[in-house]
Each structure stands twice: as C-alpha cells, then as structure tokens.
N, C-alpha and C positions, 0 to 999 in steps of 0.2 A: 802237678804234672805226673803223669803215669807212662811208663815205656808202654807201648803197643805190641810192635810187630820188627823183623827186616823181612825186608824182599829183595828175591831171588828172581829174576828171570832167566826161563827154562825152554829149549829147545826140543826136548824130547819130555813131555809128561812122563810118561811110563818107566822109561830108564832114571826121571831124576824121583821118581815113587819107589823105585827099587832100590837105588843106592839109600834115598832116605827113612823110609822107610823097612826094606826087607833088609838092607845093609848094617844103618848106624840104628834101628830101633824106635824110629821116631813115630807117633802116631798122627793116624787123619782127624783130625779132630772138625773141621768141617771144610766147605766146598762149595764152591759156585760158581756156575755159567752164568756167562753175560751172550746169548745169539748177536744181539745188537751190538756189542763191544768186540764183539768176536773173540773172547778171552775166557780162561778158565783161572780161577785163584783156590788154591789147594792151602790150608793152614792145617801143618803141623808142630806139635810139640812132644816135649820129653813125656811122662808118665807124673809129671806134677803139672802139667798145662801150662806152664809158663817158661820163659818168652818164646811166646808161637813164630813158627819161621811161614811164610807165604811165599810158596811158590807160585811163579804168573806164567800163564799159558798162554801167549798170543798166538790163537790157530793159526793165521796168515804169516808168520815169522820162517823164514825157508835159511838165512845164513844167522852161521853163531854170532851172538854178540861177541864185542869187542872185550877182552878180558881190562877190567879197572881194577888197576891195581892201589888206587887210591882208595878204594872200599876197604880195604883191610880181610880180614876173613871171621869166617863163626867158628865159635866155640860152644866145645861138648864137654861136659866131665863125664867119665868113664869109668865103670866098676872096674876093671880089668884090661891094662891099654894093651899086653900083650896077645890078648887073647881077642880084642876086636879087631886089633891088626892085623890080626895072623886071617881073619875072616875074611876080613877085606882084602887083604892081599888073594885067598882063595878065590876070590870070586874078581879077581882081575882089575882091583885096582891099587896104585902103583901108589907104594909109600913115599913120600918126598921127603918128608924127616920121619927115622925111623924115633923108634922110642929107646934109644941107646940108654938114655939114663932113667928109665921105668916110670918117666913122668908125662911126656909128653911128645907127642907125631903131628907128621899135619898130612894131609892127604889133599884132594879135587875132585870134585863132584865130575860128573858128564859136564855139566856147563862154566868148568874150569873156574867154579868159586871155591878158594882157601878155604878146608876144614882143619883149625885147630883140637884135637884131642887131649886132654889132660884127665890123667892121672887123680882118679879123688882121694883125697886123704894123704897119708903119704906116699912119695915113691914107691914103684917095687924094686927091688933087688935086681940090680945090671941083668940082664938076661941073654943069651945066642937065641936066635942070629945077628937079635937088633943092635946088642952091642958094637958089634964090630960093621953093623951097617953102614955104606957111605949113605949121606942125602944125598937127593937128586932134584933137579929142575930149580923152580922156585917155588915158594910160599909165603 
C-alpha cells in the first residue's frame, strides 16, 4: 500500500493557489481540466514531492461546502513557525492557535480546511506576540 494524495475541495481556485501556494510555499506540481467533468484538480506539494495535497475545482459549485469537522486538518512542518505566521497573519489570515510555545499554530485556508503548522526540529524559544496570544475560533 502506498499513501497517494488528500483532497481538498475549493471554492475559489485562485485564492486557495494563493494561500497555498504564494502563502504556505507549496508547489504546482501538475494540473488538470476535465470540460466534460467540469472540474479542475490542482496537486501540490512541499519541495520533496510528497504527500501531494489535490486541490478540486468544481467550476459549477456557487455555495461553500459544508465545513467537516470529521476530516481532521493538514499538516506542514515548518522551517521557522514564527516567521510564517507572522506572514500569514500579513497577508490577512487569522491565527487560530498562535504558536505561543515555538512549536505549533493552526490556521484555515479560504475553504475553511484546518492547517496544522509545526515547528521542525525543535521548538523555538517562547516568543511576543504569539506567546501571550489567545486562540481563537476552532481548529
């Protein structure tokens, strides 16, 4: 048995190509229209190709899916969790567990799926603001 893929279905292609890619760093690694299926599927990965995430485009899809909270969320390891935070938060999206103990945050894409971020190696050192950050929402 070999892991594959998870998928994602996405509302907005281009905002969830921004957060995943221009955001957390993910690469397009390839891409396909279906006219007949009326779908786009977008597979990205880290900088080692593995496990690729698929993003699913259904062009006719007009309201958000329903958020499942049974799916659990993705996880990223991270060179530097304060410094991707801090990017992400620039660029207007809302930390939900900050990284108060230098290991780990979690954030949500546009299409409100759970991003776990951890910390590689070990922790960094307590840091402001996130230390004394509250969470917020859920994740």
């Amino acid at each position: 048995m070999k892991y594959l893929h998870t998928m994602v279905r996405v509302l907005d292609l281009d905002k969830s190509l921004n957060f995943y890619v221009g955001l957390l760093g993910l690469k397009e690694m390839r891409r396909r229209d279906s006219e007949g299926g009326r779908f786009t599927l977008v597979f990205l990965a880290t900088a080692e190709g593995e496990p690729p995430l698929e993003l699913t485009y259904n062009w006719d899809q007009a309201e958000p899916y329903p958020v499942g909270r049974n799916f659990g969320h993705l996880a990223y390891s991270v060179e530097n969790i304060y410094d991707l935070c801090t990017k992400l938060q620039d660029a207007g999206v809302t930390i939900l567990r900050p990284p108060r103990d230098g290991r780990m945050a979690f954030v949500r894409c546009p299409d409100n799926v759970s991003i776990e971020l951890l910390q590689a190696g070990e922790a960094l050192p307590q840091q402001e603001p996130w230390a004394s950050m509250p969470s917020q929402g859920e994740w």
